[in-house]
TORPA-4810 file (N, C-alpha, C, O; in nm, 3 decimals):
<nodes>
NODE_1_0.233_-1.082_-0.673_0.101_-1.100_-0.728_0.023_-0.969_-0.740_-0.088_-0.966_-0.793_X
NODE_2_0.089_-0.854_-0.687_0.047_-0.724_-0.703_0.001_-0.713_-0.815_-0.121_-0.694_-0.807_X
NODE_3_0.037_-0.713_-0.923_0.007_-0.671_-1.082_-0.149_-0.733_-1.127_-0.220_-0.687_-1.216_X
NODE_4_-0.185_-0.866_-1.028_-0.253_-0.931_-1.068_-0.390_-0.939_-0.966_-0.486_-0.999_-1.014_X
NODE_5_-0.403_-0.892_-0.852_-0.482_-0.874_-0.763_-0.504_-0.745_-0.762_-0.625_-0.739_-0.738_X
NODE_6_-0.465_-0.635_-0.773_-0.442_-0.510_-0.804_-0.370_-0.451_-0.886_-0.268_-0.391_-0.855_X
NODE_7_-0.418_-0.462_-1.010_-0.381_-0.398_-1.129_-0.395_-0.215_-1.145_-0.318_-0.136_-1.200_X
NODE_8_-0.517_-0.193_-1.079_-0.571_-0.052_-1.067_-0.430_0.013_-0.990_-0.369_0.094_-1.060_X
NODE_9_-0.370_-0.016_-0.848_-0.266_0.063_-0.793_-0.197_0.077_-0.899_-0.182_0.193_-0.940_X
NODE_10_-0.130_-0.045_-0.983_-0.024_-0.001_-1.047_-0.061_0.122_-1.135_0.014_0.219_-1.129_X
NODE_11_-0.191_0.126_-1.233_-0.214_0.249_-1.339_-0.184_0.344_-1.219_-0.076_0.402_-1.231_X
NODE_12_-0.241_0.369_-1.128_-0.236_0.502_-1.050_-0.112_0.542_-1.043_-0.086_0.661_-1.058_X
NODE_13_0.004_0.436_-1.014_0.150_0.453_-0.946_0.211_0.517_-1.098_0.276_0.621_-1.106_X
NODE_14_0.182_0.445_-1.190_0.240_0.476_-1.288_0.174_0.615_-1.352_0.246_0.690_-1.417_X
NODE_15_0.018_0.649_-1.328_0.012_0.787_-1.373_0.104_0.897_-1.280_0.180_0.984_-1.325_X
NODE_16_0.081_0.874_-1.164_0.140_0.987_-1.073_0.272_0.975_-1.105_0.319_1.076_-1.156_X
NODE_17_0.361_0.867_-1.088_0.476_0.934_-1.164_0.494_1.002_-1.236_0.564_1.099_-1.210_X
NODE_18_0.424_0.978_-1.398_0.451_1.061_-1.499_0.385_1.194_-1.485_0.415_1.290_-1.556_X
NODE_19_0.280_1.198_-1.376_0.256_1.363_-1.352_0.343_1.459_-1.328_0.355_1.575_-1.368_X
NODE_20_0.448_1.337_-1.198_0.577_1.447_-1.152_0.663_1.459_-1.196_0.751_1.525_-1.139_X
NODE_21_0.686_1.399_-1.327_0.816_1.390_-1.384_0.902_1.304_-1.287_1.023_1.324_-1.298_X
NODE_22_0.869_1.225_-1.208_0.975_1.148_-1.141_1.038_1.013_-1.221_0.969_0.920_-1.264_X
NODE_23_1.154_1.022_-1.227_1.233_0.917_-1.291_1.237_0.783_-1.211_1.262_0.755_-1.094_X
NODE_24_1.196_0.703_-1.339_1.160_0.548_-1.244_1.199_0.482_-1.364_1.206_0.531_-1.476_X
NODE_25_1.224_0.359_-1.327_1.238_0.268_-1.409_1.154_0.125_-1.354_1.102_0.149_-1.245_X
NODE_26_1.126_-0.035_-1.407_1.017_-0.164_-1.329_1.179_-0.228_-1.335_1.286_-0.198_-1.386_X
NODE_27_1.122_-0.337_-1.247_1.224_-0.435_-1.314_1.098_-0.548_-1.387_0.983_-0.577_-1.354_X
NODE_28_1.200_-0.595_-1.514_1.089_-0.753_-1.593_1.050_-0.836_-1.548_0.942_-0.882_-1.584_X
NODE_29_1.137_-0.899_-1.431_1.145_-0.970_-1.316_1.166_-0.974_-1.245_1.286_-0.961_-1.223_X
NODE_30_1.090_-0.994_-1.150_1.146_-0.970_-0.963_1.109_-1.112_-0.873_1.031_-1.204_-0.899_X
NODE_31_1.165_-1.098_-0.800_1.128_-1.248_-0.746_1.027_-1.173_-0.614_0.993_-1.056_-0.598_X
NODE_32_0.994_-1.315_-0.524_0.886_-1.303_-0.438_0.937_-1.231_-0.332_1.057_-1.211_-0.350_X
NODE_33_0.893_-1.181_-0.223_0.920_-1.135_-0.106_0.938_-1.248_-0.021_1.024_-1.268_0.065_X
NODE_34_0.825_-1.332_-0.068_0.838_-1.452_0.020_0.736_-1.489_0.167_0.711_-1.585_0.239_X
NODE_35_0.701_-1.351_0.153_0.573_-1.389_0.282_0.469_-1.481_0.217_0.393_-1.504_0.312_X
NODE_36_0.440_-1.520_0.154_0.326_-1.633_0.089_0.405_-1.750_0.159_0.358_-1.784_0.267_X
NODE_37_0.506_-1.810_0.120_0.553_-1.912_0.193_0.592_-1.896_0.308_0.587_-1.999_0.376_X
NODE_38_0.644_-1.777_0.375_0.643_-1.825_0.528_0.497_-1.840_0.575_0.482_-1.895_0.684_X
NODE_39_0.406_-1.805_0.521_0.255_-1.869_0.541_0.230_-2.002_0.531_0.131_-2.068_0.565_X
NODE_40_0.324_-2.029_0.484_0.298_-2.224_0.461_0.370_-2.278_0.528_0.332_-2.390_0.562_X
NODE_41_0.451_-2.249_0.560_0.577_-2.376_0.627_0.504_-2.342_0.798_0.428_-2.255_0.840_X
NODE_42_0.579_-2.466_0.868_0.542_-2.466_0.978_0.679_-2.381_1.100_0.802_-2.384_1.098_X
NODE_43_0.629_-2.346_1.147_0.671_-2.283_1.217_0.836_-2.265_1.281_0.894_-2.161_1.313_X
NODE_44_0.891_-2.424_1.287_1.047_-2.444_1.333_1.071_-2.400_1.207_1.182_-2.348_1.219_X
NODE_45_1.036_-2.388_1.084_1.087_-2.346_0.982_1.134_-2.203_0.894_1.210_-2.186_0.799_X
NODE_46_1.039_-2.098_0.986_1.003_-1.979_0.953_1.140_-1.929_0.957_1.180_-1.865_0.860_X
NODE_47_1.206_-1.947_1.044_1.360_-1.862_1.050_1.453_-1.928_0.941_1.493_-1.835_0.871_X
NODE_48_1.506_-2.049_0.896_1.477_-2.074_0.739_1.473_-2.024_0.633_1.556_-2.004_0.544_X
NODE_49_1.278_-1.990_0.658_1.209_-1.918_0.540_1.266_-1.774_0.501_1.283_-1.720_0.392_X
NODE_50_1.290_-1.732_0.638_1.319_-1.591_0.667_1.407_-1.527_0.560_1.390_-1.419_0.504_X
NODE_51_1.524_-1.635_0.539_1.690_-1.623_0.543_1.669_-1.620_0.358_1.745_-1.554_0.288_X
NODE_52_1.547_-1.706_0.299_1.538_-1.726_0.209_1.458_-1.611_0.131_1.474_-1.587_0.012_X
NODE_53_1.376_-1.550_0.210_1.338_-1.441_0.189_1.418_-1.332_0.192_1.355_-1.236_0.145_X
NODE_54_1.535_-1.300_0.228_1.627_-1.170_0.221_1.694_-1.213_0.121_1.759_-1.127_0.062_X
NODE_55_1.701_-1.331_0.076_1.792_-1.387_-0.064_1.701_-1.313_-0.174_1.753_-1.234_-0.252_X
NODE_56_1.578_-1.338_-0.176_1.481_-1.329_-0.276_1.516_-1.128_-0.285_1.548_-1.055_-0.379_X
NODE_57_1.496_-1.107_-0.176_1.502_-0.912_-0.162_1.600_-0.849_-0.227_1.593_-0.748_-0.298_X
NODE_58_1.731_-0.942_-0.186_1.868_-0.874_-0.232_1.875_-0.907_-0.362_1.883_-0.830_-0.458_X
NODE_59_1.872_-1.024_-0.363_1.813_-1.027_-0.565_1.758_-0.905_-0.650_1.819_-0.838_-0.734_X
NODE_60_1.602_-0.891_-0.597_1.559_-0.752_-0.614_1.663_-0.624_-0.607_1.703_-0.543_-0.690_X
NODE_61_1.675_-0.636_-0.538_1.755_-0.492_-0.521_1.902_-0.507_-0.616_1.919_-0.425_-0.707_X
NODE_62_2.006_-0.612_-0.591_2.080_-0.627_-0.713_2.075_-0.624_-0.865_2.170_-0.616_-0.943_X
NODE_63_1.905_-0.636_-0.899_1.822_-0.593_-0.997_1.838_-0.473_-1.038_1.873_-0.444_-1.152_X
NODE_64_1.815_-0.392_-0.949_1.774_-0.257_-0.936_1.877_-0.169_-0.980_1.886_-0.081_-1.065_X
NODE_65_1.942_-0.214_-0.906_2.102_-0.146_-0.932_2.131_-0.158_-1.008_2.212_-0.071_-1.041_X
NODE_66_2.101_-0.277_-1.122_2.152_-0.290_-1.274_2.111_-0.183_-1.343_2.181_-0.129_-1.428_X
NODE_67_1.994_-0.146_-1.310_1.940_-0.049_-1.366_1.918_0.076_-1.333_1.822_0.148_-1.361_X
NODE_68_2.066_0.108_-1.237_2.061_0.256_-1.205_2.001_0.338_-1.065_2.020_0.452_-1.025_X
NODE_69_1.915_0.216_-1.007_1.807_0.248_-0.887_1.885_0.252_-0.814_1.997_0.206_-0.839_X
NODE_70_1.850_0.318_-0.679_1.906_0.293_-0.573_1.820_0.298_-0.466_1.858_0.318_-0.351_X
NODE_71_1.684_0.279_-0.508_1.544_0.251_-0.390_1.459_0.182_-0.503_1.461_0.187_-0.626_X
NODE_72_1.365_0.099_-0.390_1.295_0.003_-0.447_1.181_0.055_-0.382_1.167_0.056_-0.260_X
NODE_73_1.106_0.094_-0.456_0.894_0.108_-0.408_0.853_0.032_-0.435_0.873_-0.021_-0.544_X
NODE_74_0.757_-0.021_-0.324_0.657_-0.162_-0.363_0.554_-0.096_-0.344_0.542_-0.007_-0.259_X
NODE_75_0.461_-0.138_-0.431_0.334_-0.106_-0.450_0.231_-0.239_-0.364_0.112_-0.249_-0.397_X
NODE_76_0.276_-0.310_-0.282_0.274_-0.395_-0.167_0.272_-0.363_-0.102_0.385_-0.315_-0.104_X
NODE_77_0.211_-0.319_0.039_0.250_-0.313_0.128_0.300_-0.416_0.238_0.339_-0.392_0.352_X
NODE_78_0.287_-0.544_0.169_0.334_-0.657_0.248_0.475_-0.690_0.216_0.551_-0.741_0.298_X
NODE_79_0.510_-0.655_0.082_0.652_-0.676_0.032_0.740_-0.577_0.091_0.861_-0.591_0.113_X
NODE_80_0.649_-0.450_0.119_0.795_-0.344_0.156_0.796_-0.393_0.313_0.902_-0.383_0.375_X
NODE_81_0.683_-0.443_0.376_0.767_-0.523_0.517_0.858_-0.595_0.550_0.953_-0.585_0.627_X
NODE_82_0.816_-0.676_0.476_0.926_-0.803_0.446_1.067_-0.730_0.421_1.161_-0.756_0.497_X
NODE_83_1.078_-0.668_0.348_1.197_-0.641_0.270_1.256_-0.556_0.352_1.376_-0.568_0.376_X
NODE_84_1.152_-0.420_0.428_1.231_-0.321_0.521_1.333_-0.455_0.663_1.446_-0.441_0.710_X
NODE_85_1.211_-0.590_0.691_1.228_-0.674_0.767_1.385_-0.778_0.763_1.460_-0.819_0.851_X
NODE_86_1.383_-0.785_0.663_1.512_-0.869_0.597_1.593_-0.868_0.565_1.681_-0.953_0.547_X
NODE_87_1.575_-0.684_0.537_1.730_-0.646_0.458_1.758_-0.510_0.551_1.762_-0.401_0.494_X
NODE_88_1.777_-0.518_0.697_1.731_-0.434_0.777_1.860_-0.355_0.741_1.859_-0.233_0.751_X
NODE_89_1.964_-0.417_0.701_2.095_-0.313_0.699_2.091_-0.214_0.581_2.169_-0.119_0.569_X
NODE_90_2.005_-0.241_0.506_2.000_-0.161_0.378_1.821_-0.107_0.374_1.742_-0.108_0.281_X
NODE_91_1.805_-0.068_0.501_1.630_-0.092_0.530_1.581_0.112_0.454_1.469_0.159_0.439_X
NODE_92_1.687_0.162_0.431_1.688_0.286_0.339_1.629_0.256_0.192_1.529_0.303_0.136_X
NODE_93_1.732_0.152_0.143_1.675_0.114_-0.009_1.526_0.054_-0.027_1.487_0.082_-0.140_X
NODE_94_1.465_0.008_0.018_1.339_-0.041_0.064_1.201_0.060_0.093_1.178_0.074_0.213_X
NODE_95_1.120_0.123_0.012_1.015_0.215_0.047_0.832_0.142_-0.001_0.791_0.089_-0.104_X
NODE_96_0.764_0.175_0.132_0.628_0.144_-0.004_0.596_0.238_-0.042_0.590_0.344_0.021_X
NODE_97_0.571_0.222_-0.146_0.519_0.354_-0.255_0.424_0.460_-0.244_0.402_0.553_-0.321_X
NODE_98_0.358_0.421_-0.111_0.328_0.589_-0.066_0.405_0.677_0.067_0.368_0.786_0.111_X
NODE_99_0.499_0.613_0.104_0.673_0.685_0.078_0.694_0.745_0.015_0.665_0.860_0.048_X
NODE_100_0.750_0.733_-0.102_0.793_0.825_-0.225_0.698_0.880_-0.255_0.724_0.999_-0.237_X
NODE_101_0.562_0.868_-0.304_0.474_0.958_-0.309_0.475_1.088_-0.258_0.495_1.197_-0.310_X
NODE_102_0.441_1.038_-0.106_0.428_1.121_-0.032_0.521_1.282_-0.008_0.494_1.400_0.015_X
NODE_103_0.685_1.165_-0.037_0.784_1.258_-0.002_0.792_1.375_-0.125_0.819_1.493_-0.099_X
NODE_104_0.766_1.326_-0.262_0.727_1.412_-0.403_0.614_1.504_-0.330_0.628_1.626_-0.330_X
NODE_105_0.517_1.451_-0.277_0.414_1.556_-0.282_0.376_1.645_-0.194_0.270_1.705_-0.178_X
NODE_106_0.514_1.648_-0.116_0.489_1.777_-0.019_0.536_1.882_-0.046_0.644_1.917_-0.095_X
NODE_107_0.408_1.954_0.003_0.461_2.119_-0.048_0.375_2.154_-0.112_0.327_2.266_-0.098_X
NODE_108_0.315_2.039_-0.229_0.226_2.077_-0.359_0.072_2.071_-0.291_0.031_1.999_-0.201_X
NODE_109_-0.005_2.188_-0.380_-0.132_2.194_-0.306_-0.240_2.082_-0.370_-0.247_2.049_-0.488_X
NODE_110_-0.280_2.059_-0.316_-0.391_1.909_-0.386_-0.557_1.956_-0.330_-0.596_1.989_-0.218_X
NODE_111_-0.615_1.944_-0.434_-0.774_1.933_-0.369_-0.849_1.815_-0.468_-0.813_1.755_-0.569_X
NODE_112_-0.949_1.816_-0.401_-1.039_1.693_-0.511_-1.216_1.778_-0.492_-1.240_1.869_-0.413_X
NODE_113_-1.298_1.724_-0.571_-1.391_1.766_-0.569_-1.474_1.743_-0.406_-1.501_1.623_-0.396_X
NODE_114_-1.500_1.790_-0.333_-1.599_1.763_-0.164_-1.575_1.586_-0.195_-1.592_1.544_-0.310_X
NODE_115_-1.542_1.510_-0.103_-1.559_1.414_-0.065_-1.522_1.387_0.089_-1.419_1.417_0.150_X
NODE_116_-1.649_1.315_0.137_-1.653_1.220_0.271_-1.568_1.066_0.285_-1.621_0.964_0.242_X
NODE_117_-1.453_1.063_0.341_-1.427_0.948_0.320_-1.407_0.832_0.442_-1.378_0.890_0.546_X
NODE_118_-1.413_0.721_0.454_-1.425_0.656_0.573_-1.231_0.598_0.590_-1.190_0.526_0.499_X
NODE_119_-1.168_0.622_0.665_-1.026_0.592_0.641_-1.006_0.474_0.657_-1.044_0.478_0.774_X
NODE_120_-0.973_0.350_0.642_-0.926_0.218_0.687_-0.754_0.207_0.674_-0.688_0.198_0.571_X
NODE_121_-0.704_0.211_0.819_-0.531_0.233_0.809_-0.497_0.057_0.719_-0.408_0.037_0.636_X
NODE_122_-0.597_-0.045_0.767_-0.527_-0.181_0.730_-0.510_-0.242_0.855_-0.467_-0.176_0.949_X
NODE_123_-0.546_-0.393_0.869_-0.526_-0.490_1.010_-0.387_-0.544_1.013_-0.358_-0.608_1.115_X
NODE_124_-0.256_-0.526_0.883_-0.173_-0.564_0.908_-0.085_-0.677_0.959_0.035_-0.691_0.983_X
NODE_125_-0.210_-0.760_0.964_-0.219_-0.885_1.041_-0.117_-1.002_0.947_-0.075_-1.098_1.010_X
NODE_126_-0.082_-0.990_0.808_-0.018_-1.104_0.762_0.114_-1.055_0.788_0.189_-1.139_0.836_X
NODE_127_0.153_-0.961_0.773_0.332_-0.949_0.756_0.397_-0.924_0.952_0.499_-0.967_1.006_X
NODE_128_0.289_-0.842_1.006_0.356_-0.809_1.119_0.288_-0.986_1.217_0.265_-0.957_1.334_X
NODE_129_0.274_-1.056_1.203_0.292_-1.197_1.239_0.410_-1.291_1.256_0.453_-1.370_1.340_X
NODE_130_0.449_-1.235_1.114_0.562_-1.276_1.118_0.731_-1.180_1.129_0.834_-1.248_1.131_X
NODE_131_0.736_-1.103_1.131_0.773_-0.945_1.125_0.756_-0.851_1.222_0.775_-0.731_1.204_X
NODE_132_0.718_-0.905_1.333_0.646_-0.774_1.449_0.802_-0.642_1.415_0.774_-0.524_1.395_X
NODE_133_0.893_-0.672_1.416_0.952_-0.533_1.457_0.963_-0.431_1.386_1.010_-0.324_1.425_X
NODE_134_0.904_-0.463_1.233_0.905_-0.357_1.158_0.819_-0.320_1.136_0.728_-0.394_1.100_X
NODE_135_0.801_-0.158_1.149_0.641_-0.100_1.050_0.637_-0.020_0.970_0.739_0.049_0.974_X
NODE_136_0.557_0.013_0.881_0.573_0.153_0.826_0.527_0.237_0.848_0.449_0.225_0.942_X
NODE_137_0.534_0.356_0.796_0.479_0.493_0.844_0.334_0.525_0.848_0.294_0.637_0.818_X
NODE_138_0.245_0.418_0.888_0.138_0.444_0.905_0.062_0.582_0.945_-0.038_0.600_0.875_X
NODE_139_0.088_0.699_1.057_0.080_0.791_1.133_0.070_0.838_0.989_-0.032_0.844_0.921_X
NODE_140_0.225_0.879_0.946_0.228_0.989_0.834_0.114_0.953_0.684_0.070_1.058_0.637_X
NODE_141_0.081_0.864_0.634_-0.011_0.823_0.539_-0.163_0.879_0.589_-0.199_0.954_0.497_X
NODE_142_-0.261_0.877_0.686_-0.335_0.901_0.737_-0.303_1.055_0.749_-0.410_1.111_0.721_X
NODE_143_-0.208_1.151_0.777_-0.121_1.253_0.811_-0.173_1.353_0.707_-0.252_1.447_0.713_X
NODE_144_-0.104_1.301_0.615_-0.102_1.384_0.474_-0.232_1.393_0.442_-0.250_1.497_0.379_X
NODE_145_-0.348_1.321_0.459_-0.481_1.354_0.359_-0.545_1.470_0.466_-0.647_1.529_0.428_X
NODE_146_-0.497_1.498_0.576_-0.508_1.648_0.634_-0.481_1.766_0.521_-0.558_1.861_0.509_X
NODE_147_-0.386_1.752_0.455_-0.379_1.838_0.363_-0.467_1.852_0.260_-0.470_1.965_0.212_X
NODE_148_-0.529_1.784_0.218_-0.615_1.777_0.077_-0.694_1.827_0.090_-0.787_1.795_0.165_X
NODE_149_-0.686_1.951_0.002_-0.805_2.064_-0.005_-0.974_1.969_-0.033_-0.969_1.886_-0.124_X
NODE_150_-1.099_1.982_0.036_-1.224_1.927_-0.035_-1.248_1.800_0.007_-1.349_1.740_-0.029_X
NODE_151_-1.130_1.728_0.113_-1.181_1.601_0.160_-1.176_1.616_0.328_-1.101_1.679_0.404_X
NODE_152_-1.314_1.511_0.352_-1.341_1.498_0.488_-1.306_1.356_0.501_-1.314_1.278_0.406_X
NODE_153_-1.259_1.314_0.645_-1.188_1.218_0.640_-1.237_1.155_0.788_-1.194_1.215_0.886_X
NODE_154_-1.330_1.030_0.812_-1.362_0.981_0.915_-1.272_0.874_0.980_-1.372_0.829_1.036_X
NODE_155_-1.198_0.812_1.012_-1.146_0.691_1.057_-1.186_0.565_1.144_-1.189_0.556_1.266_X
NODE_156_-1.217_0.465_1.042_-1.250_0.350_1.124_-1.176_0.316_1.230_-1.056_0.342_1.215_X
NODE_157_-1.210_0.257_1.352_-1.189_0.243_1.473_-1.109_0.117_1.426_-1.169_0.048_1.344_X
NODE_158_-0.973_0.072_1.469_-0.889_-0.029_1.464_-0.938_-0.181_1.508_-1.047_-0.219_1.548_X
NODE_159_-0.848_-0.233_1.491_-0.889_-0.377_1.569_-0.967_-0.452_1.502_-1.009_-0.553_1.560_X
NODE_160_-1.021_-0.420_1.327_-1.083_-0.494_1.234_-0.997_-0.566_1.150_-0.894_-0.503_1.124_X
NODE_161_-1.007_-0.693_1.092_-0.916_-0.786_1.036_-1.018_-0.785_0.899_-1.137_-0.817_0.903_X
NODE_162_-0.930_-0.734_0.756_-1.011_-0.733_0.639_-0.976_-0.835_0.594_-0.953_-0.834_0.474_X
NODE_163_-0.951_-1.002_0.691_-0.969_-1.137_0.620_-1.136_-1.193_0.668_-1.234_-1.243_0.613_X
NODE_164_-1.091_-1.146_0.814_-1.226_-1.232_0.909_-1.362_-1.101_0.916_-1.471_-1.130_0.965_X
NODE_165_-1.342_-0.998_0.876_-1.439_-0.881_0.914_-1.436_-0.758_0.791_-1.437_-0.640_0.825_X
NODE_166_-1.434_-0.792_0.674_-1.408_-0.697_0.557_-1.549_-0.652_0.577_-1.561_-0.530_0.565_X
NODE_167_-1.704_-0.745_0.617_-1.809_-0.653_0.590_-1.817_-0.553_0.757_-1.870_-0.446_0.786_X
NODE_168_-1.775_-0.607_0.800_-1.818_-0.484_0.941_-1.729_-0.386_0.901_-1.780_-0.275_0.916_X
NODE_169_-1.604_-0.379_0.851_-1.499_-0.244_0.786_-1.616_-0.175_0.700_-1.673_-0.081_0.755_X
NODE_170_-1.654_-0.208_0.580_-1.774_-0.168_0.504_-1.905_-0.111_0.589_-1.965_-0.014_0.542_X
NODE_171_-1.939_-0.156_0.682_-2.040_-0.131_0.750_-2.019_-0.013_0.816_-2.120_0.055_0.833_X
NODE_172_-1.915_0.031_0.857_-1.859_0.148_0.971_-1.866_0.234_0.903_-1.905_0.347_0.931_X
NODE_173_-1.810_0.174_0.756_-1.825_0.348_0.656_-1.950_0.365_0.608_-1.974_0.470_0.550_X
NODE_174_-2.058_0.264_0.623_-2.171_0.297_0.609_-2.221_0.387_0.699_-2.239_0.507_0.675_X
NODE_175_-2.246_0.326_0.808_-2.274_0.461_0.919_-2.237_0.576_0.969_-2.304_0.651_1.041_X
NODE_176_-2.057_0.598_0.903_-2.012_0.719_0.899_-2.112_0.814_0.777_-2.113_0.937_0.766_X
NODE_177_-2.197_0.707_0.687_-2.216_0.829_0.572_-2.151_0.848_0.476_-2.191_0.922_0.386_X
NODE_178_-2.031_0.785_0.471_-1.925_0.751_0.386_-1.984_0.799_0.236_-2.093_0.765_0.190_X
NODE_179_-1.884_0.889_0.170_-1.888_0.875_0.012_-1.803_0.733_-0.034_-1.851_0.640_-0.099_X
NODE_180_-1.700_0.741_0.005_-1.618_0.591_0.004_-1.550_0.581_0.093_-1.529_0.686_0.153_X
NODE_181_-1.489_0.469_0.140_-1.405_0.406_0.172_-1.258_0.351_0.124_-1.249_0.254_0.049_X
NODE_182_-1.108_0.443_0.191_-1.026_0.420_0.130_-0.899_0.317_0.220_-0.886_0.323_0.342_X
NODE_183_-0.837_0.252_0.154_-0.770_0.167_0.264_-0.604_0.221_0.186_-0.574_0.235_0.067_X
NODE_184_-0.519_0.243_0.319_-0.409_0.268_0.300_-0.314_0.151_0.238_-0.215_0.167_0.167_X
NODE_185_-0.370_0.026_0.284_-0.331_-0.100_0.285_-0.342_-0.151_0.166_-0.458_-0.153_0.126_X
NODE_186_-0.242_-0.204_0.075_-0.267_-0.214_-0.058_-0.318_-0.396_-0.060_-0.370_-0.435_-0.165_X
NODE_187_-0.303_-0.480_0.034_-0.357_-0.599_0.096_-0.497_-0.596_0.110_-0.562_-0.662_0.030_X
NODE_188_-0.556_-0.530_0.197_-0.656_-0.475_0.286_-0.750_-0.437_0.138_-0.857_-0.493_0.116_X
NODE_189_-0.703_-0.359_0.067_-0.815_-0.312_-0.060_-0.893_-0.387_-0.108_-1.014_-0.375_-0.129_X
NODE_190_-0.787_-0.512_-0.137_-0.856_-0.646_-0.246_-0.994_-0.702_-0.177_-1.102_-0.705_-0.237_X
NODE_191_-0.970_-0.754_-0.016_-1.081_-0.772_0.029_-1.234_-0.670_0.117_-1.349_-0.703_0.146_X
NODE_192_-1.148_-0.529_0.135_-1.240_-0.461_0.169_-1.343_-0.457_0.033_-1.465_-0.474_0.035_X
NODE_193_-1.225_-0.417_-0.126_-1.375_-0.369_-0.213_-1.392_-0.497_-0.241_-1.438_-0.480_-0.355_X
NODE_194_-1.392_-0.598_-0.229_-1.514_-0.734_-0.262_-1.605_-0.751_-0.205_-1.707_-0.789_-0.262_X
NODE_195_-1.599_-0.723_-0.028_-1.698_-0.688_0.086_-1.756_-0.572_0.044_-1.877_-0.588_0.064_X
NODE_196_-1.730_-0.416_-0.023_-1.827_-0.347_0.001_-1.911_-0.353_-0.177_-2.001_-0.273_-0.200_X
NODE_197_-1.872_-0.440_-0.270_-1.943_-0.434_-0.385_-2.026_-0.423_-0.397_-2.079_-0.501_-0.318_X
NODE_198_-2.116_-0.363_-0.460_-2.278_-0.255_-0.446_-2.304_-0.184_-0.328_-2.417_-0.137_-0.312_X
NODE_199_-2.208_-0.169_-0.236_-2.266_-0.091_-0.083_-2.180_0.031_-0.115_-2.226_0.144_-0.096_X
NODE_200_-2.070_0.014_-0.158_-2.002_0.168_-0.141_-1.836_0.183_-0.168_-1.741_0.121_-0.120_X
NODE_201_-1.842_0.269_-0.247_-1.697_0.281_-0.302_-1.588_0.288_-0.254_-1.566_0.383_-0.179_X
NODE_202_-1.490_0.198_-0.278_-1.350_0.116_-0.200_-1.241_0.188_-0.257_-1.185_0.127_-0.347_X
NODE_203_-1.197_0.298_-0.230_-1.096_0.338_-0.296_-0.957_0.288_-0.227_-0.939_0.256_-0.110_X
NODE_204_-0.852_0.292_-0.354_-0.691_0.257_-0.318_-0.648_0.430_-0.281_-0.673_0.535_-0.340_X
NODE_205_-0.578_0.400_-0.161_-0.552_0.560_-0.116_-0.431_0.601_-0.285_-0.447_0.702_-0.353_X
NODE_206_-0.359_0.529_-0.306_-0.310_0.590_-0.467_-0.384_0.646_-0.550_-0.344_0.748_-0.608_X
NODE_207_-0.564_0.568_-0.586_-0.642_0.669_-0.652_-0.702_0.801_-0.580_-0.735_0.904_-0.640_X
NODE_208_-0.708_0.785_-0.474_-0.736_0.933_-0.412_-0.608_1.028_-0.431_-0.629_1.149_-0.435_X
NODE_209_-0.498_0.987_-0.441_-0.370_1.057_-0.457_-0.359_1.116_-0.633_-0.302_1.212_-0.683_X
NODE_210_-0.448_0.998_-0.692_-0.427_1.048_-0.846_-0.539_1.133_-0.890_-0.523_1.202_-0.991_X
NODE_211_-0.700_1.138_-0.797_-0.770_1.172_-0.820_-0.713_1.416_-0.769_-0.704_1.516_-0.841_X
NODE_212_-0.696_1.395_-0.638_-0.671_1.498_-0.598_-0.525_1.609_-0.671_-0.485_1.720_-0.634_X
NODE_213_-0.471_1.501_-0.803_-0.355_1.575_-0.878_-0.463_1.603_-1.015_-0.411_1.649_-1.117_X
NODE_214_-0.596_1.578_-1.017_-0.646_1.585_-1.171_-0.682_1.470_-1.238_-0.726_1.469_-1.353_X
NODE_215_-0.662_1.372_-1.167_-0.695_1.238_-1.278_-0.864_1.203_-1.253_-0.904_1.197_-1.137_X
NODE_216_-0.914_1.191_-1.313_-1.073_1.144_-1.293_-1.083_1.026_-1.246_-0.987_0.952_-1.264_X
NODE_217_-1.160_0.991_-1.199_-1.207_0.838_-1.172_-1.254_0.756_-1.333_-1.266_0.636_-1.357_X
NODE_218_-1.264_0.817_-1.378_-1.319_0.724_-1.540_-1.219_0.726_-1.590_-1.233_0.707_-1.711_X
NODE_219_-1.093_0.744_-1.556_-0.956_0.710_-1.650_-0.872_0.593_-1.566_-0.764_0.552_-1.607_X
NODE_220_-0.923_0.554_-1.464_-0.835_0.474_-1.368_-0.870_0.352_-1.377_-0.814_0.266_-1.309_X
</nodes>
């Protein structure tokens, strides 16, 4: 449902590729990850669900391969859990997309015009529920905007859930002073910027990634 709850990541994902010249290809169709329904079923069922969900992944990825791939970026961060979660033997082919980003953009110098930003890592709360043993590279995402020439970077204090508490997340970057607020969490975005609408700008850490290569905010 990425494409459709967050349409904005994808333009970003897809400008920064073509900035780096990195070779990518979509697939037309992909099936679900499947965490939406282990949200529904009851519980003796989840291991089940589970089994049906690595069906759905390897699909994906047998996709992929038709077409030459041999890693899959989700622009999800709930799908690349699942998937690092399910398909643990092939948990290499499986990246979220500020993974690959990231790994393209080291080395290269990045600045953006002075900005204050309030960090939100994400409550993580739907996939690692069901999923505790996998995570992603949270540390390193937060990591890298050390580098970015022109940005100041505050971090909200953990332990906020952007289902049950999206306006107190908003509120923290208020009192930091916040120019905006960016959430690493591509989940976490949808409801932080609905909570901070007219209070203060919700950025997808991808547009700070597209903003600090040259892309404006009025093209995104």
């Amino acid at each position: 449902y990425r494409p459709f709850s967050t349409p904005n990541i994808l333009r970003e994902v897809a400008w920064i590729l073509g900035k780096l010249g990195m070779a990518h290809t979509w697939l037309e169709k992909e099936n679900c990850c499947g965490l939406p329904l282990m949200h529904q079923v009851a519980s003796e069922d989840r291991p089940q669900m589970a089994d049906t969900a690595q069906g759905f992944v390897r699909g994906n990825k047998e996709a992929a391969a038709q077409k030459g791939a041999s890693r899959l970026a989700y622009c999800c961060a709930g799908c690349a859990h699942v998937a690092k979660s399910v398909d643990a033997e092939a948990e290499l082919s499986h990246s979220y997309i500020l993974d690959v980003l990231l790994d393209a953009l080291q080395g290269r110098s990045l600045r953006i015009k002075p900005l204050k930003v309030a960090y939100f890592e994400g409550c993580h709360t739907s996939y690692r529920r069901h999923f505790p043993q996998t995570s992603l590279n949270w540390p390193a995402y937060r990591q890298f905007l050390e580098g970015v020439e022109g940005l100041a970077v505050q971090e909200i204090a953990g332990g906020l859930c952007c289902k049950n508490q999206p306006d107190r997340i908003v509120a923290a970057a208020q009192e930091n002073r916040a120019d905006a607020l960016v959430c690493a969490c591509s989940g976490c975005t949808v409801a932080v910027r609905a909570a901070g609408q007219g209070k203060i700008r919700v950025m997808s850490y991808t547009e700070l990634l597209a903003r600090s290569l040259g892309y404006e905010p009025s093209g995104l």
